[in-house]
C-alpha positions as CSV (number, residue, x, y, z in Angstrom):
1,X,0.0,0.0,0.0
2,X,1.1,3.6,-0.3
3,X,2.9,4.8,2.5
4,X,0.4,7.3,5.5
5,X,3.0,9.9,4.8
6,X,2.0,10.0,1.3
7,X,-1.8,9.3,1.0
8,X,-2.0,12.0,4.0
9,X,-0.2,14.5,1.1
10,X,-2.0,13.2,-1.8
11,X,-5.8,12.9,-0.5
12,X,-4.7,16.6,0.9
13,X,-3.3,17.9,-2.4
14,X,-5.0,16.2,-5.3
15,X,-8.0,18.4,-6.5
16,X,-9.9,15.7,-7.9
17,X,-9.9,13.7,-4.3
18,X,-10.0,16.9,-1.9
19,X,-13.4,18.1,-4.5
20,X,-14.7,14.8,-2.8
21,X,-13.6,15.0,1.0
22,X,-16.3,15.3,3.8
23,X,-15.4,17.5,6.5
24,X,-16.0,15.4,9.9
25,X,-17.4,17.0,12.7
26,X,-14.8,15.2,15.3
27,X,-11.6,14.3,13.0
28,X,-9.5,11.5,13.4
29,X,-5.9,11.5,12.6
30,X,-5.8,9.7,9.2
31,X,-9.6,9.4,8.8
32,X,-11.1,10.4,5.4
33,X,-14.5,9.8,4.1
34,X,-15.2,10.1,-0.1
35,X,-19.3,10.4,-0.9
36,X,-20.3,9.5,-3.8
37,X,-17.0,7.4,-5.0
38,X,-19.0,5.5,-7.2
39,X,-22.1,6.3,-9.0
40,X,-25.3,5.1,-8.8
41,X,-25.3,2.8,-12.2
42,X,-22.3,1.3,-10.9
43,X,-23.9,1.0,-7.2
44,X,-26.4,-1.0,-9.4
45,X,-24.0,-3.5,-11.6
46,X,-22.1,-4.0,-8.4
47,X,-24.6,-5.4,-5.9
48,X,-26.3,-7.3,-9.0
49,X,-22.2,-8.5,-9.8
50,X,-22.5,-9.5,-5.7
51,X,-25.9,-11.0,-5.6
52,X,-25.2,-13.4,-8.3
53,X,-22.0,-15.2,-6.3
54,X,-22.4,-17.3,-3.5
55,X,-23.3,-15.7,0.5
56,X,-21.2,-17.7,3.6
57,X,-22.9,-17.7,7.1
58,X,-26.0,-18.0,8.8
59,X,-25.3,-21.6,8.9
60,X,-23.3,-22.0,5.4
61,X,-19.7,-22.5,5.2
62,X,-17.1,-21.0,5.6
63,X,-17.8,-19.1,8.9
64,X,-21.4,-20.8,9.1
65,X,-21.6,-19.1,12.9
66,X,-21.7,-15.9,11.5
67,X,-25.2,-14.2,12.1
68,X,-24.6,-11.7,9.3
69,X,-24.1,-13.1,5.3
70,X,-20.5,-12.7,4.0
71,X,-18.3,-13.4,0.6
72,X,-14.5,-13.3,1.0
73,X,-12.4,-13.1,-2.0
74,X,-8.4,-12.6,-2.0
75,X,-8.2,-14.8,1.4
76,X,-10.1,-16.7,3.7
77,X,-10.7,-15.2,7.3
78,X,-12.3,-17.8,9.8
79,X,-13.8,-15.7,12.8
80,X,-13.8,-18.9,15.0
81,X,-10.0,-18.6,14.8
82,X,-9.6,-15.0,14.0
83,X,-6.9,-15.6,11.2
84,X,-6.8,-15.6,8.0
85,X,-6.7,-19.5,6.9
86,X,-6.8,-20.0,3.0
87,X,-5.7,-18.2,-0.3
88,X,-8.0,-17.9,-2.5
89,X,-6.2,-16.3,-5.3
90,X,-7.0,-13.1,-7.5
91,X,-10.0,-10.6,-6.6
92,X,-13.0,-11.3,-9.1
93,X,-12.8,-9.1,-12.0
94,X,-16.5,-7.3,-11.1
95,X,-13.9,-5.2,-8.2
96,X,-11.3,-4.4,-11.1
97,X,-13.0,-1.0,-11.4
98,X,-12.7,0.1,-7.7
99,X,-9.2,-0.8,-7.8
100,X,-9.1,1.3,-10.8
101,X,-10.1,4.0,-9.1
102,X,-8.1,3.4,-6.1
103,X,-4.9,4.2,-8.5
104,X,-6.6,7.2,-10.4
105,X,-7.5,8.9,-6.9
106,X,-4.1,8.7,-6.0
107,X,-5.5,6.3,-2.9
108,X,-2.9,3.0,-3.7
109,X,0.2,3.0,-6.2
110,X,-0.2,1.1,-9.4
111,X,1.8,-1.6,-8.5
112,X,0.2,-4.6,-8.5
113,X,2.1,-6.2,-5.4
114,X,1.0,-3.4,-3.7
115,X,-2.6,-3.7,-4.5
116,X,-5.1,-4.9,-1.5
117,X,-5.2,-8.3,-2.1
118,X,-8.3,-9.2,0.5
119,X,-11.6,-7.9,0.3
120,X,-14.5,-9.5,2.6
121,X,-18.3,-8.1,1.7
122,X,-20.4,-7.7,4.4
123,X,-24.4,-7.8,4.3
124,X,-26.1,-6.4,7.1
125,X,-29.7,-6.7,7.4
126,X,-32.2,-4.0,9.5
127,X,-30.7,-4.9,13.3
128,X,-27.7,-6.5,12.7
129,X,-24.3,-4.7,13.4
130,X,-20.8,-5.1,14.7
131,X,-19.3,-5.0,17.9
132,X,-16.1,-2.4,18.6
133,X,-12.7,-3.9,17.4
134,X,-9.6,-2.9,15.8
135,X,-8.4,-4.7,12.9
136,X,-5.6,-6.7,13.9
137,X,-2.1,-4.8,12.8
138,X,-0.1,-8.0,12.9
139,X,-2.1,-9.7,10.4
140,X,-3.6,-6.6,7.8
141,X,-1.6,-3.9,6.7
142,X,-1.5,0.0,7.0
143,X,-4.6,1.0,5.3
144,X,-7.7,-0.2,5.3
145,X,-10.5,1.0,2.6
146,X,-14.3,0.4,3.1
147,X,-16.9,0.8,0.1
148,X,-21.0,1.4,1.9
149,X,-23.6,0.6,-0.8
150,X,-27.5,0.4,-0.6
151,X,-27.9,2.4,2.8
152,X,-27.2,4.8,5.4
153,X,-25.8,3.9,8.8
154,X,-23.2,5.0,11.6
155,X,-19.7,4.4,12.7
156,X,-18.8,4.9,15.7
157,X,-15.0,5.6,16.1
158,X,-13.8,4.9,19.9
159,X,-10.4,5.6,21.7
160,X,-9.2,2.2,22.5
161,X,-7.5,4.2,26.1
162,X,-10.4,6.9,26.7
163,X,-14.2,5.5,25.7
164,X,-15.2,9.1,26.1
165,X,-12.7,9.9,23.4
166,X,-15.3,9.1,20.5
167,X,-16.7,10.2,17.2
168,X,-19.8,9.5,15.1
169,X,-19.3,9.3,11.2
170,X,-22.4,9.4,8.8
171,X,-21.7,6.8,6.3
172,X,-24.0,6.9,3.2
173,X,-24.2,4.5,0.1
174,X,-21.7,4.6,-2.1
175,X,-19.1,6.5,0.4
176,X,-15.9,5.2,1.0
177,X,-13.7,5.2,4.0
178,X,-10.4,5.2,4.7
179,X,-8.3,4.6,7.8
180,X,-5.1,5.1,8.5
181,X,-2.7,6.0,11.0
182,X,-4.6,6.9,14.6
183,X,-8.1,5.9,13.2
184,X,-6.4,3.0,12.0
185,X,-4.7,1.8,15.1
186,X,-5.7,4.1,18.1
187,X,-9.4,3.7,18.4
188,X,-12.2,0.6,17.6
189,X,-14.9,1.4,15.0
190,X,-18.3,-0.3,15.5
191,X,-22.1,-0.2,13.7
192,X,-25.2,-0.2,16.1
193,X,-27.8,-2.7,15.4
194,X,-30.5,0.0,16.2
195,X,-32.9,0.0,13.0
196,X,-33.2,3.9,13.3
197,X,-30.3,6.5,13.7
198,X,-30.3,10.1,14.2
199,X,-27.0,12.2,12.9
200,X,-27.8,15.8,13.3
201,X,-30.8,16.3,13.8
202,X,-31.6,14.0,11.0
203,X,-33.5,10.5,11.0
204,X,-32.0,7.7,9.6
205,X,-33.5,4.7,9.0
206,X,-31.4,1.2,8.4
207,X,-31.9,-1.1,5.6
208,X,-30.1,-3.8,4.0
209,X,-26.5,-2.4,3.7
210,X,-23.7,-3.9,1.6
211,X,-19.7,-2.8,2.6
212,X,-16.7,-4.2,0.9
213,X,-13.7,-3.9,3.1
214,X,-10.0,-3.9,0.9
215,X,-7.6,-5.1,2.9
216,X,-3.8,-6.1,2.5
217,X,-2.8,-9.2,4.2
218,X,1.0,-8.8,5.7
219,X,1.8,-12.3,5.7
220,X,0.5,-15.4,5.0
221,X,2.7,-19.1,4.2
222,X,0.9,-21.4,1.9
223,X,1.1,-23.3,-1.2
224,X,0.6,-21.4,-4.8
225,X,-2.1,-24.0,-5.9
226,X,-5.5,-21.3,-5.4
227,X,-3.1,-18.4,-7.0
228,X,-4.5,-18.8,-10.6
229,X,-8.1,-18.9,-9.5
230,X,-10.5,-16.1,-8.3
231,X,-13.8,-14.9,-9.1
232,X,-16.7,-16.8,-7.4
233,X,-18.9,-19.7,-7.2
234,X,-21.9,-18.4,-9.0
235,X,-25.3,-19.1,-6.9
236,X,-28.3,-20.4,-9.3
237,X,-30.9,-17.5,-8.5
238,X,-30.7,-15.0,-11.7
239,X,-30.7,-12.1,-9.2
240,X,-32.2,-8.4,-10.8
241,X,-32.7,-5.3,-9.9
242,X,-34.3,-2.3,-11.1
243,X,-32.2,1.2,-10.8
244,X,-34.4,3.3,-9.1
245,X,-33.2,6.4,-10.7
């Protein structure tokens, strides 16, 4: 990944990203947020793209304890053990564009060994969310990016040494966020499972949200056999749906 140094001076500096910075009411050292990083149309192609591969949990392996539905792609993470336990080779080709972008906005170098080679989507349902935690450093790298599409919810940022030491972030579809430095490794992030939210005054109610979390893994021995493969397993339901605008 690029270096926080550097994506601190280039998400400061470049005109086209800084045109698409949100100014946070509480900011975090190394927090950004982009609205509208993706358009609507391709909001649309990429949950159908999603919809159309195969959903893990609620009782289907891998991770069949996991309440919430979930695809990985780039790696295998078990949260029974909390590692990361298989290589599953390239990202599928519907996520080429975003990693497109992550080069033209200046957010990752176009090096390909440098690219984030994990990315777990995560579908959350009206009142489910996700408890505070911090990404473990030892096992994901520097930067973490996280596409919302579909709905509007709420992170909560925390201080992992002061609890009072917090800050809400409105997240809306087709945002993304990144985290680096302090909001990277200084405080926990979590989603409330409440099914309405208020941010400013304003009302906002929950409904089926999709996020797709890029990640770098730092290390990880296994054999080269899955390197070749990626994409997904295709589910049999010729999933549609209509772009409302």
């Amino acid at each position: 990944m690029v270096t926080l140094k550097q994506l601190d001076s280039q998400l400061s500096s470049s005109t086209t990203s800084q045109s698409h910075l949100s100014s946070l009411n509480a900011p975090i050292e190394g927090l950004f947020l982009i609205d509208d990083f993706i358009s609507e149309r391709e909001e649309f192609e990429l949950i159908n793209s999603i919809d159309l591969c195969e959903w893990s949990g609620n009782g289907i392996p891998p991770n069949p304890e996991m309440k919430r539905r979930t695809q990985h792609y780039g790696y295998e993470f078990s949260y029974r053990y909390r590692k990361v336990v298989q290589n599953l080779g390239k990202l599928p080709t519907f996520l080429d564009f975003l990693i497109k972008r992550f080069i033209e906005k200046k957010i990752i170098q176009p090096i390909e060994e440098e690219y984030p080679n994990m990315c777990i989507i995560n579908e959350y349902q009206v009142g489910q969310g996700i408890m505070p935690h911090t990404d473990s450093p030892e096992m994901f790298g520097p930067v973490i990016l996280s596409l919302s599409i579909l709905s509007s919810c709420l992170i909560t940022f925390t201080h992992i040494q002061d609890s009072t030491n917090q800050s809400i972030i409105l997240l809306k579809p087709r945002s993304l966020l990144i985290m680096t430095k302090s909001s990277r490794f200084d405080y926990k992030h979590s989603i409330s499972k409440d099914a309405v939210e208020y941010y400013n005054g304003e009302e906002i109610k929950r409904n089926r949200r999709v996020s797709l979390t890029f990640r770098t893994i730092m290390e990880f021995n296994e054999n080269d056999e899955n390197m070749g493969k990626g994409g997904c397993k295709f589910n049999n339901n010729n999933v549609q749906y209509k772009l409302t605008k």
